[in-house]
C-alpha positions as CSV (number, residue, x, y, z in Angstrom):
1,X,-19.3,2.8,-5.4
2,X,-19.7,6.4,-5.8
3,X,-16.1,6.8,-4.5
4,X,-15.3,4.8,-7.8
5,X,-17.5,6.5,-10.0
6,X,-15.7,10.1,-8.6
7,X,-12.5,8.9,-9.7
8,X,-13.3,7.7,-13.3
9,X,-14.9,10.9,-13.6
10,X,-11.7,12.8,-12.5
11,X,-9.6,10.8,-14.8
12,X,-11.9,11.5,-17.8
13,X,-11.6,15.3,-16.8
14,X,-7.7,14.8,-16.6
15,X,-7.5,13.3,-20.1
16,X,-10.0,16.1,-21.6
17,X,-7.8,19.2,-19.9
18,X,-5.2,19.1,-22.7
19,X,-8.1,18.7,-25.7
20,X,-10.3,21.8,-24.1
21,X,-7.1,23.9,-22.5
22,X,-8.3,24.1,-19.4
23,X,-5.0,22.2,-17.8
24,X,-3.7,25.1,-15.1
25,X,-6.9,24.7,-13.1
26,X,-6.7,20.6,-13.5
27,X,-4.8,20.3,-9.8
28,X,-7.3,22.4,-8.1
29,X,-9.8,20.5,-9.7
30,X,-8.6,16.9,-8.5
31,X,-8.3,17.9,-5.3
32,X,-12.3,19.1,-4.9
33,X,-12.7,15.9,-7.0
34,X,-11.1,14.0,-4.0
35,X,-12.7,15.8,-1.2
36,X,-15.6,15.0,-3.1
37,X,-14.9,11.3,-3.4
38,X,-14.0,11.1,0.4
39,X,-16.9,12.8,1.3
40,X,-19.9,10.3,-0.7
41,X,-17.7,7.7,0.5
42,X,-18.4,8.8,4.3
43,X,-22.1,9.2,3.0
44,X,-22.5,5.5,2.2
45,X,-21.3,4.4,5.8
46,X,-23.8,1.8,6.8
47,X,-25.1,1.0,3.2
48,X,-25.2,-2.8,1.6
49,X,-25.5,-2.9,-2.3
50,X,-24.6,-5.7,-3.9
51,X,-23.9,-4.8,-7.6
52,X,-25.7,-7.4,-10.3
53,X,-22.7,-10.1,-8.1
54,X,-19.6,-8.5,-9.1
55,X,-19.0,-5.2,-7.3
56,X,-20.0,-5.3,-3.5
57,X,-20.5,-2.1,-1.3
58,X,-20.0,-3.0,2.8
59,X,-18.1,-1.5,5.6
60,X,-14.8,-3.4,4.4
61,X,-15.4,-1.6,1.1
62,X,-15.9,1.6,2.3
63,X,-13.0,2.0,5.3
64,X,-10.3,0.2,3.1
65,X,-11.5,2.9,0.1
66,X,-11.4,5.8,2.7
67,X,-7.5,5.0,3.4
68,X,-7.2,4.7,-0.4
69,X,-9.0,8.4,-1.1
70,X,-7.1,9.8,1.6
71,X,-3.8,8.6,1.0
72,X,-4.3,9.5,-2.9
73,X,-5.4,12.8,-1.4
74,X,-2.5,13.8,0.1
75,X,0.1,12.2,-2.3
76,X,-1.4,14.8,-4.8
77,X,-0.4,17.3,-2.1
78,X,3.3,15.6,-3.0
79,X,2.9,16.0,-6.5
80,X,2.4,20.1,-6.5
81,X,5.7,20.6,-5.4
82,X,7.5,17.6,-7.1
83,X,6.0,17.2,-10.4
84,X,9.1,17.7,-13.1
85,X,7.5,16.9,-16.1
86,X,5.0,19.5,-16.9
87,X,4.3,19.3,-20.4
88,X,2.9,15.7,-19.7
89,X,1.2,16.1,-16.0
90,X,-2.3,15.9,-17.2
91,X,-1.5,12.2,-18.7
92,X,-0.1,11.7,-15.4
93,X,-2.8,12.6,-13.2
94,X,-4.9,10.4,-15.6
95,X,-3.3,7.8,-15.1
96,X,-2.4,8.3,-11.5
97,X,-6.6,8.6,-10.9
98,X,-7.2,5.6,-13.0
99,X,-4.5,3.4,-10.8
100,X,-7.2,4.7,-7.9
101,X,-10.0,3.7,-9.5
102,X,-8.5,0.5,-9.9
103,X,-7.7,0.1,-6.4
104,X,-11.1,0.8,-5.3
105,X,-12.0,-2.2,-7.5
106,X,-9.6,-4.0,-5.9
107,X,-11.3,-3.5,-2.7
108,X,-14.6,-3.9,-4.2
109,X,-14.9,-6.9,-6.0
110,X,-17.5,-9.7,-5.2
111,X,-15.8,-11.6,-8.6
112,X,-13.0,-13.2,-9.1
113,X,-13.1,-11.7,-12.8
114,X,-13.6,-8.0,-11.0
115,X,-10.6,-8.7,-8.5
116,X,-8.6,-9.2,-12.3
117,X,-9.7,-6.3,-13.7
118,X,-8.7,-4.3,-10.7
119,X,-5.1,-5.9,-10.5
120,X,-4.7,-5.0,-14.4
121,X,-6.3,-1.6,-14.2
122,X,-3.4,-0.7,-11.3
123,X,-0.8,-2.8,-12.5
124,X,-0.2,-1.3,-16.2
125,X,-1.0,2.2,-15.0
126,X,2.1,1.2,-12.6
127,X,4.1,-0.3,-15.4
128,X,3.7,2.8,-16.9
129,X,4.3,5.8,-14.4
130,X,7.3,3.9,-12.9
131,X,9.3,3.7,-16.5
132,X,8.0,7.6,-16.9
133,X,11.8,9.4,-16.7
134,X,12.9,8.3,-20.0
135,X,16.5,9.5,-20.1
136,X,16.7,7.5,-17.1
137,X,18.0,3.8,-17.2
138,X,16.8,3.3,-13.6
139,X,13.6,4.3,-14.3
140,X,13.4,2.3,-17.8
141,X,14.6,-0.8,-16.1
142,X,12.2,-0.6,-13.2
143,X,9.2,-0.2,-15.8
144,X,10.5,-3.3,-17.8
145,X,11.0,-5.3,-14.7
146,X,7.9,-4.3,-13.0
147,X,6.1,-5.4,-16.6
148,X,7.9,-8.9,-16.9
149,X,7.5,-9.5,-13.3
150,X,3.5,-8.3,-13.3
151,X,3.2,-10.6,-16.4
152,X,4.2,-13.5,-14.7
153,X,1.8,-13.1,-11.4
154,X,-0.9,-11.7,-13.8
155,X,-0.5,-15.7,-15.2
156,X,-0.7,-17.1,-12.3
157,X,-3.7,-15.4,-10.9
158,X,-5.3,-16.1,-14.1
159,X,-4.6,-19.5,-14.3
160,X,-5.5,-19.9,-10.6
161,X,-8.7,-18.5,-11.3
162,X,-9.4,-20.7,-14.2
163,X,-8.6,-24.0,-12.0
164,X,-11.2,-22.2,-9.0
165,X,-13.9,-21.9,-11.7
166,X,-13.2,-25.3,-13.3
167,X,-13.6,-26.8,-9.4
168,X,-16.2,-24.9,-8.4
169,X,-18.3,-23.5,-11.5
170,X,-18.4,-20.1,-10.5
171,X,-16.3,-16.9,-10.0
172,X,-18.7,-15.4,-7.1
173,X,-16.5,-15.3,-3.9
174,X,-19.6,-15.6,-2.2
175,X,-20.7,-18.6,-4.0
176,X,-17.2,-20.1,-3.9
177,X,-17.3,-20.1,0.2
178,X,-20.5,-21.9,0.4
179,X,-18.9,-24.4,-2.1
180,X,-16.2,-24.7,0.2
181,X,-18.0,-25.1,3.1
182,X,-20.8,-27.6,1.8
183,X,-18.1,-29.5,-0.4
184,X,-14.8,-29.8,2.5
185,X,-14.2,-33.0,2.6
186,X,-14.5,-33.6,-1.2
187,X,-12.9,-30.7,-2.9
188,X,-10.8,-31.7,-6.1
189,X,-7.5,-31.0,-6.2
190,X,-7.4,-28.7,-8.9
191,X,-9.1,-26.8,-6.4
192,X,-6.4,-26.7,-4.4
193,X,-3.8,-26.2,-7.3
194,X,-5.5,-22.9,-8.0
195,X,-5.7,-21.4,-4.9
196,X,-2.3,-21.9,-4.2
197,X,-1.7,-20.4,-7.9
198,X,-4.0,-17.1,-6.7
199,X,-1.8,-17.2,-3.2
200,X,1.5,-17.4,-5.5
201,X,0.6,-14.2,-7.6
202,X,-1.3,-12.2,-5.0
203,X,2.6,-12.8,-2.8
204,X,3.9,-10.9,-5.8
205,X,1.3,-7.7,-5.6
206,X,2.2,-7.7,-1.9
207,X,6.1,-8.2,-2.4
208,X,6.3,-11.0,0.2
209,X,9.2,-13.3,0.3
210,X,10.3,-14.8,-1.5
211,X,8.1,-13.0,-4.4
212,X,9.6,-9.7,-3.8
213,X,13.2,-9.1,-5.3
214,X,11.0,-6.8,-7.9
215,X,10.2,-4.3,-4.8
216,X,13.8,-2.5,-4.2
217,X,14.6,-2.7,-7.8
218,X,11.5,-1.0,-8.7
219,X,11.2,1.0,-6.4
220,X,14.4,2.5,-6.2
221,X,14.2,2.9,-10.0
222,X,11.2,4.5,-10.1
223,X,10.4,8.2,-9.9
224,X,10.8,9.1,-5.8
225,X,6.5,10.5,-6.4
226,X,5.8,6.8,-8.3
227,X,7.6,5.1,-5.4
228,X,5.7,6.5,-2.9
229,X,2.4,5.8,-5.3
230,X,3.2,2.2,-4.9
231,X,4.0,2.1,-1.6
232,X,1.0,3.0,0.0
233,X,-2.2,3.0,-2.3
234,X,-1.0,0.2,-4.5
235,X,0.2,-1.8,-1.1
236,X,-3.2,-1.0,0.8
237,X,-5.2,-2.5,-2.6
238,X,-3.4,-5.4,-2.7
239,X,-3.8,-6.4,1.1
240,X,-7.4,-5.6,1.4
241,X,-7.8,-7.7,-1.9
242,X,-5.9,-10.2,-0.7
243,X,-8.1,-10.4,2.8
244,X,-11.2,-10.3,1.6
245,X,-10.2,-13.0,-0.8
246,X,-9.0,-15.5,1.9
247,X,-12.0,-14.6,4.6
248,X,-14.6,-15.3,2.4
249,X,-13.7,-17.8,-0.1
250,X,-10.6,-19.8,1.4
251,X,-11.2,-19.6,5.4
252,X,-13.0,-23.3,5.2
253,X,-9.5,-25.0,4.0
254,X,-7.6,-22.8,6.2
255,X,-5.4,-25.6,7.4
256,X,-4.1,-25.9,4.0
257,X,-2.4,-22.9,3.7
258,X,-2.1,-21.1,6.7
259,X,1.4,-23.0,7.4
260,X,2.8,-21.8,3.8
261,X,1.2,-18.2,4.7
262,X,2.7,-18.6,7.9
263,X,6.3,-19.5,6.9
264,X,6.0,-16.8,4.5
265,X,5.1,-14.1,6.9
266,X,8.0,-14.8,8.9
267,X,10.4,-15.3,6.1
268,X,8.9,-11.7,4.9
269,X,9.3,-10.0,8.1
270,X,13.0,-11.3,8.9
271,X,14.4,-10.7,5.5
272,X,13.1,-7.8,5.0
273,X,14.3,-6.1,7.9
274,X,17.5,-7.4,8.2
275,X,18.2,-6.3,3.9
276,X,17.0,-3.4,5.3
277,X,19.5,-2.8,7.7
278,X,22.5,-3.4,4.9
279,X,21.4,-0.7,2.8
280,X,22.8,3.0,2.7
281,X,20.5,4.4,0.1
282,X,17.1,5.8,1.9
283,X,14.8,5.1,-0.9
284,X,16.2,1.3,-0.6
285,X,15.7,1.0,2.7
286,X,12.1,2.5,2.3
287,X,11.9,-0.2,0.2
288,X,13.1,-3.6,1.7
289,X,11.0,-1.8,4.9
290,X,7.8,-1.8,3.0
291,X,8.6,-5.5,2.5
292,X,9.0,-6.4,6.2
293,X,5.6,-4.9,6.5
294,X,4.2,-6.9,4.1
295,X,5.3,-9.6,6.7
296,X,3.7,-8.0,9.5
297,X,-0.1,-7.7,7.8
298,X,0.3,-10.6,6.3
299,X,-0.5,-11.9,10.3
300,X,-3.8,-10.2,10.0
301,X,-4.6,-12.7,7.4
302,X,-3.5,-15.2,9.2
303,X,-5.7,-14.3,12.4
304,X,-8.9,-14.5,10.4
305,X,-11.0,-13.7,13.0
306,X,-13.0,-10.0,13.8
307,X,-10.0,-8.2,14.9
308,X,-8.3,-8.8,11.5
309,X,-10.2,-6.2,9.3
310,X,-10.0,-3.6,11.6
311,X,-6.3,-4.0,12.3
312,X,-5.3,-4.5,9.0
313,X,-7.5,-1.2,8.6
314,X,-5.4,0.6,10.9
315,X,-2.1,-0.6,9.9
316,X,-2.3,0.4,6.7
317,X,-3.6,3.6,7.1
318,X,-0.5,4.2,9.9
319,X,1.7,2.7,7.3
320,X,0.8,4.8,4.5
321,X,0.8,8.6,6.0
322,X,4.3,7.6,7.3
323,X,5.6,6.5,4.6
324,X,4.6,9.8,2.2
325,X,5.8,11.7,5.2
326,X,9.4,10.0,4.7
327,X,9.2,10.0,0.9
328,X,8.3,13.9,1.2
329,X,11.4,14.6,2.8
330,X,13.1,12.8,1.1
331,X,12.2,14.5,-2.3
332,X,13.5,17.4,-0.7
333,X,16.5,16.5,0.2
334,X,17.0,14.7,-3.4
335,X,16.2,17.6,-4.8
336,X,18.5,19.6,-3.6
337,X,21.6,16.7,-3.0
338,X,21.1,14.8,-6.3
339,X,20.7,11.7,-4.0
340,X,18.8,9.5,-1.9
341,X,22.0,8.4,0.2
342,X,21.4,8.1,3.9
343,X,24.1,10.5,4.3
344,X,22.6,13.6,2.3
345,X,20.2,13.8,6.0
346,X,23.3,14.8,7.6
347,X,22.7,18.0,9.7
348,X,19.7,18.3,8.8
349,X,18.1,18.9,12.2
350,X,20.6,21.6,13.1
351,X,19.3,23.4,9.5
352,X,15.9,22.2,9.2
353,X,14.3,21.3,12.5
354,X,10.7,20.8,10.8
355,X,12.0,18.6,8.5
356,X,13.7,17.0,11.2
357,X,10.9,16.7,13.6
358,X,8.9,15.2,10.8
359,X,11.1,12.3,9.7
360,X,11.3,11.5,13.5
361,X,7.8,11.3,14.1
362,X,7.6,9.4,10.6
363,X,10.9,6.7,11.8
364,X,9.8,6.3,15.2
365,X,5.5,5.0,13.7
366,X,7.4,2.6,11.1
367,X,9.2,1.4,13.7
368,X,6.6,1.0,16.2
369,X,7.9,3.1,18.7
370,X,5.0,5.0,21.0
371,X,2.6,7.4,21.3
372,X,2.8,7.1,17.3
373,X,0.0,5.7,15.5
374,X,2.9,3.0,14.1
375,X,3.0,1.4,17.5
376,X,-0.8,0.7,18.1
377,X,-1.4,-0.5,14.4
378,X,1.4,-3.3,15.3
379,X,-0.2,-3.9,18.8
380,X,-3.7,-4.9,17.0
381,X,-2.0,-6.8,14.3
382,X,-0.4,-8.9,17.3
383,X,-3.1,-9.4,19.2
384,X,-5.0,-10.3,16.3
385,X,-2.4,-13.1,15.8
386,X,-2.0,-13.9,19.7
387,X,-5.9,-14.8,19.8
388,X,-5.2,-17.2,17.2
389,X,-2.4,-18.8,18.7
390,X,0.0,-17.5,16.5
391,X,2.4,-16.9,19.5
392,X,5.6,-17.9,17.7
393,X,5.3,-16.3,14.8
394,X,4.5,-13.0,16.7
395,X,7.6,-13.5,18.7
396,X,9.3,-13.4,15.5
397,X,7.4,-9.9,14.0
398,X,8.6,-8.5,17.8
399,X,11.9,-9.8,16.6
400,X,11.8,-7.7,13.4
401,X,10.4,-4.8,14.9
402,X,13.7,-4.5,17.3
403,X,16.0,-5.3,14.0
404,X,13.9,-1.9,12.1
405,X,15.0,0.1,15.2
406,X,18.4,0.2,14.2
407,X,18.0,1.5,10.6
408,X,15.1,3.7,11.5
409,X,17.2,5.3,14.1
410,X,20.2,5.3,11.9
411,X,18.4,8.1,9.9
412,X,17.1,10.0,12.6
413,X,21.0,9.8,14.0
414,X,22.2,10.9,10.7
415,X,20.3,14.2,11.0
416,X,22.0,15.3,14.1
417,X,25.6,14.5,12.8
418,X,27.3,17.9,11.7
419,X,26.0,20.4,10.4
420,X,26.9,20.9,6.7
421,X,23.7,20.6,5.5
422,X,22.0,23.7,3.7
423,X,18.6,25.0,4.1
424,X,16.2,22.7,2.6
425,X,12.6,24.7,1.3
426,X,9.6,22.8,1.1
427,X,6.6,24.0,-1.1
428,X,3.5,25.5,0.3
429,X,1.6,22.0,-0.7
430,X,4.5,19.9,0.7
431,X,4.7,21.6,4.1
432,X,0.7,21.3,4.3
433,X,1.4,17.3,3.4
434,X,3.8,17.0,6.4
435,X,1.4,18.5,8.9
436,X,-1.5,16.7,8.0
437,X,0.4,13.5,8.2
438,X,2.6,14.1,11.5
439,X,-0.7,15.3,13.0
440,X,-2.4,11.8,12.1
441,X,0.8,10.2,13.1
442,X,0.4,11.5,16.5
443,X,-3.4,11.7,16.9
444,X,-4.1,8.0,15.6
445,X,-1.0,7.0,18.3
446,X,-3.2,8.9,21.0
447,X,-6.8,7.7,20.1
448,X,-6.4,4.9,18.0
449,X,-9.7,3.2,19.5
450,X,-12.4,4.9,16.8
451,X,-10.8,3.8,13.6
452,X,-9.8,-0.2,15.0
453,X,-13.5,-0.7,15.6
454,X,-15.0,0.4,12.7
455,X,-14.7,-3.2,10.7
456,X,-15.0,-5.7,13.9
């Protein structure tokens, strides 16, 4: 909870720079503030509060909000180097530290009405930073379409919600599982009509099929730093939410919807990956990518047993630093192609072998490939869903993980193709990002056993 507190603070700061002039040390200042936040989060390891039944501080809190603080950490690494719009950047890095003070709620909630205000407090800062390049009609449409498409899952999560507390008189999660389990063989069916409501709008925060035509769209619109915002601190909310909200208030009906999950996890996984591997823009194939994903964690809910914390844990964190390292480079190579084509990579190992090495380590954890950390975090989530005799639908995500091969390997053959390309230059900031991140990459691929235990 102090994790939380940290960020509001930060965001207050960021809002107040511009009033008292103190804006050219504001960056230096976030990033103490998120050392900070990191560190009191570490602090409360082992702790139980339960806050007056709507905030709850437990392990699952605290790991999920570590991978949240760290990711934000080092996306704000990103933005040093990539941040265009100076005249504006301390409303940005407002908003940006609200969005993560959202997502901590996210993670955090012990009521339904918290898990809300979380969703809101990350989705219109979202709706916001993603229209940000006015003058751009990729960016204003990705705004307006993340906004109409929010709306409609903010509905349906409301509504859902409304149909839960109608059923069961309460919006305590806690309170809600011991309804289910004293009341299972007499639960109305409005009951049932609003959990399948909560399911259908939480699909849309974790762009799973078929819920996710906003994802490429928006994110391909968006600003390349927003993008990369979205598809790791905003994605890593939204799953923990959605986990803690299906192990503790739904696991009593699970053989209600664990077929519709199910279908949708391999519907998610397949599409995704094989969209994927039609595209020749990078940022869209970062994108339908970030869908298949979805598909793969979404087996972690499914496994609902003590292996599915920790491996969701794990995944997400792998997921995350690979992504920013991939969305780093590829900032850098926008930056100085004027495109996110898959062919603006072209010779770029022969000019820039860090780069290169980078985006290999980066391709080859997305795709599973090993000693990377991608390749254990999709061994966990598997077993998770072996042990609960989700064989088939594991055969499937093995399936998918063999499609992403190809397009993750197209890029990584693209880079050793001629040698046209010009000298790319990386920041100070940006180059520290892409260490930090391949080092993870390869340490959490080496010794993955530490951070997979922490939430069984």
């Amino acid at each position: 909870m102090n994790a939380l507190i940290s960020l509001s603070v930060l965001g207050i700061v960021a809002m107040l720079s511009e009033i008292f002039n103190f804006k050219k040390f504001l960056y230096s200042l976030i990033l103490l503030g998120l050392v900070a936040a990191i560190g009191v989060n570490v602090m409360e390891w082992g702790q139980f509060q339960l806050w007056y039944g709507m905030m709850i501080v437990d392990e699952f809190t605290l790991a999920f909000s570590g991978v949240i603080l760290l990711t934000g950490f080092l996306w704000f690494l990103l933005v040093a180097d990539n941040h265009q719009d100076k005249a504006h950047i301390s409303d940005h890095f407002a908003i940006s530290l609200f969005a993560m003070a959202g997502a901590i709620v996210m993670v955090s909630y012990n009521n339904l009405s918290m898990l809300f205000l979380g969703i809101e407090i990350v989705s219109i800062s979202m709706y916001i930073m993603a229209s940000t390049q006015k003058n751009d009609l990729g960016s204003n449409e990705a705004g307006f379409k993340y906004f109409l498409m929010g709306a409609f899952a903010t509905g349906f999560i409301l509504f859902g919600t409304a149909l839960l507390y109608g059923a069961t008189a309460t919006f305590d999660i806690q309170k809600i599982g011991v309804f289910v389990t004293e009341h299972n063989s007499e639960l109305p069916a409005i009951f049932y009509a609003g959990l399948i409501l909560i399911m259908v709008g939480m699909a849309f925060k974790i762009s799973a099929v078929p819920f996710h035509w906003w994802a490429p769209d928006v994110y391909t619109g968006s600003p390349t730093l927003i993008t990369a915002f979205m598809a790791t601190i905003v994605k890593t909310a939204a799953f923990a939410a959605f986990l803690r909200l299906f192990i503790t208030c739904f696991s009593g009906v699970e053989l209600f919807w664990n077929q519709t999950i199910m279908i949708m996890a391999g519907a998610t996984i397949l599409l995704g990956n094989i969209t994927a591997l039609l595209q020749n823009d990078f940022k869209r194939i970062l994108a339908f990518s970030s869908v298949a994903h979805a598909g793969y964690m979404l087996l972690a809910v499914l496994a609902m047993n003590n292996q599915s914390g920790g491996s969701l844990l794990f995944y997400l964190l792998a997921y995350s630093i690979s992504s920013l390292s991939a969305f780093a480079v590829l900032l850098a190579v926008a930056n100085l192609k004027g495109n996110t084509n898959v062919q603006s990579f072209k010779g770029l190992a022969k000019k820039n072998p860090f780069l290169a090495f980078v985006v290999i380590v980066a391709m080859l954890s997305l795709a599973g490939i090993p000693p990377t950390a991608g390749f254990f975090a999709k061994y966990y989530i598997f077993t998770a869903a072996i042990a609960n005799n989700y064989v088939g639908l594991t055969l499937v995500a093995i399936t998918g993980s063999i499609v992403s091969i190809f397009y993750y390997f197209r890029i990584v053959i693209v880079m050793f193709e001629g040698d046209e390309s010009t000298e790319v230059t990386v920041g100070s900031n940006t180059k520290a990002l892409l260490v930090i991140c391949s080092v993870l990459v390869i340490l959490l691929g080496l010794m993955p056993d530490f951070l997979i235990g922490l939430l069984k």
